[in-house]
C-alpha positions in Angstrom: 0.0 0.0 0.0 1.4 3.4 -0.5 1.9 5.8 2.1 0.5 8.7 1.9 1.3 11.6 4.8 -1.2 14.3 5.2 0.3 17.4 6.8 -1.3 20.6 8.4 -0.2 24.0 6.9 -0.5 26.7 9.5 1.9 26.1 13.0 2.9 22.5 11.0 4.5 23.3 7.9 4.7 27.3 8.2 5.4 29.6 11.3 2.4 31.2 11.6 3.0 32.2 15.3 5.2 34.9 13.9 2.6 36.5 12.3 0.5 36.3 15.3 3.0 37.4 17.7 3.9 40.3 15.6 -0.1 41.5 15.5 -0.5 40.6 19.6 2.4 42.7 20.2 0.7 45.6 18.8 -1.7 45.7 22.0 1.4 44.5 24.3 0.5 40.9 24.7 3.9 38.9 24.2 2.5 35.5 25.4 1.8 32.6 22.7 -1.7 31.3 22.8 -3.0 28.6 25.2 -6.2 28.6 23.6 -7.3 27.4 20.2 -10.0 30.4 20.1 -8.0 33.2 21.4 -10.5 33.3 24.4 -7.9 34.6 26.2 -7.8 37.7 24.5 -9.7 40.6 24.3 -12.6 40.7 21.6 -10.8 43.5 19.1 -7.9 41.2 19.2 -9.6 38.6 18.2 -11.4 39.9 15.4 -7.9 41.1 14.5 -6.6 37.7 14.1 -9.0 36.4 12.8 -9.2 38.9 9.6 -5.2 38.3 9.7 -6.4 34.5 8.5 -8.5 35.7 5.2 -5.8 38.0 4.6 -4.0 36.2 1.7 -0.8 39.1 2.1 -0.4 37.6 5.6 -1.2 34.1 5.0 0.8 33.5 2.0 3.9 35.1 3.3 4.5 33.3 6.3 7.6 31.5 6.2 8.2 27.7 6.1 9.8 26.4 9.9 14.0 25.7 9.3 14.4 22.1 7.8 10.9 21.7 6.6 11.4 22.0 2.5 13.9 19.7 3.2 12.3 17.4 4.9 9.5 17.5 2.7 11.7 17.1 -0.2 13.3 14.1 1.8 9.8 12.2 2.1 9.3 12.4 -1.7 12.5 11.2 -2.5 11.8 8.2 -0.4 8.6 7.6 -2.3 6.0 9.0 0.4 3.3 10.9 -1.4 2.2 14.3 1.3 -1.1 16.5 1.0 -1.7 19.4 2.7 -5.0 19.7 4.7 -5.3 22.9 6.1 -8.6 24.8 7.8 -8.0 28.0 5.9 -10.6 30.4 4.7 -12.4 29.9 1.1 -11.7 33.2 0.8 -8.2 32.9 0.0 -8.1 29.0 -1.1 -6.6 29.9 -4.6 -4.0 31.8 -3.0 -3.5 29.2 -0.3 -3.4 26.4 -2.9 -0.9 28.2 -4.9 1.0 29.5 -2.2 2.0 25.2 -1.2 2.4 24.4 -4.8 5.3 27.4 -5.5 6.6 26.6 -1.3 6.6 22.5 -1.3 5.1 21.0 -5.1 1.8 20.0 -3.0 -1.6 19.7 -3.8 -3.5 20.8 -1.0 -7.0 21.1 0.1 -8.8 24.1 2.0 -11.3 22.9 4.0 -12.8 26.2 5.9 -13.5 23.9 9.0 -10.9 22.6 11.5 -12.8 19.4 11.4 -10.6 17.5 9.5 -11.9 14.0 9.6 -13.9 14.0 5.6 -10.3 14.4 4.5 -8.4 11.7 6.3 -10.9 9.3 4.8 -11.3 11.0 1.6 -8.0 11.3 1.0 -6.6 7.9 2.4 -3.9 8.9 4.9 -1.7 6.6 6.7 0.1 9.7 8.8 -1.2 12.7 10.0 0.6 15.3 11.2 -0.8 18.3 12.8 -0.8 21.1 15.5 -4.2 21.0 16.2 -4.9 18.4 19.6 -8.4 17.7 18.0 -7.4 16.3 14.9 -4.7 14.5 16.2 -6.7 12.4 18.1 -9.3 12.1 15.8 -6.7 10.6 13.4 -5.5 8.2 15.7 -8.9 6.9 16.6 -9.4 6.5 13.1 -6.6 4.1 13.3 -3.9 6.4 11.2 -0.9 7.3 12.6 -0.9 10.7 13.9 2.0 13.1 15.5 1.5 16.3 17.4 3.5 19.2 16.5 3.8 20.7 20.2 6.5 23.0 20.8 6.8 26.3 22.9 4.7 28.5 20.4 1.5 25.6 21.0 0.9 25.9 24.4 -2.9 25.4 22.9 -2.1 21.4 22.9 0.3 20.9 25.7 -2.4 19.3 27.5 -2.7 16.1 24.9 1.0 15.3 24.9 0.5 12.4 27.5 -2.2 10.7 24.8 -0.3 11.4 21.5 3.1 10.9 19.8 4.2 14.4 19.6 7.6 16.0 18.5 8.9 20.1 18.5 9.0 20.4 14.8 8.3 18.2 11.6 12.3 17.9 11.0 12.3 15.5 14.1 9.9 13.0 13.0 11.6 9.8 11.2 9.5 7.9 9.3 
């Protein structure tokens, strides 16, 4: 059977916790978040970062974490086909899609949900590999092997590490 890894875009393959650190520290917040919703922020910064994700200038300028287009290079040489899932906006899935192709040679599909679980089976994946807690676990309950990117920029999903695999960044994961 042929293995097919399906990777997460945003906090997985690119650094997207730049961009949001950079907007927070407009209103003097310097902490990463330790909520997937933001709910520890204030409403306007909310609604700040969450514009910031339909805003293809931010979201298709972050850049890729060190090692990753190598490592991503690395899987294909070694005969692994990869597809990026990723809950971005439909507002800015043409950007988004092109965006992966010129980064990595991907396809990839936007989903606008963070519910990922239509894609694993539509799409066949024996690996998923994600920063979101939720769809982590989903995947592995789903029987696919699944690895939590959880670093010190996620403290959002520090509180799964005891029921996942997880590892800092993608360049640590040996397949």
């Amino acid at each position: 059977m042929k293995e097919i890894i399906g990777v997460d875009l945003d906090g997985t393959l690119l650094n997207i916790a730049e961009a949001e650190m950079k907007l927070l520290s407009n209103y003097n917040i310097y902490d990463y978040p330790t909520d997937w919703g933001f709910k520890d922020y204030p409403y306007e910064v909310r609604q700040l970062l969450y514009k910031m994700f339909k805003t293809p200038e931010i979201m298709c300028d972050l850049d890729p974490f060190p090692g990753v287009t190598n490592k991503v290079n690395e899987w294909k040489s070694k005969g692994y086909d990869l597809i990026v899932i990723t809950a971005r906006d439909k507002e800015i899935e043409q950007e988004t899609k092109k965006f992966v192709w010129e980064l990595f040679q991907l396809p990839c599909i936007v989903l606008n949900s963070h519910d990922k679980k239509q894609a694993f089976l539509y799409t066949g994946i024996n690996c998923w590999i994600d920063d979101n807690p939720e769809n982590v676990i989903i995947a592995k309950n789903m029987g696919i092997l699944s690895i939590l990117i959880s670093n010190i920029t996620t403290p959002y999903n520090w509180h799964v590490r005891n029921k996942v695999n997880w590892v800092e960044a993608l360049t640590d994961i040996k397949l």
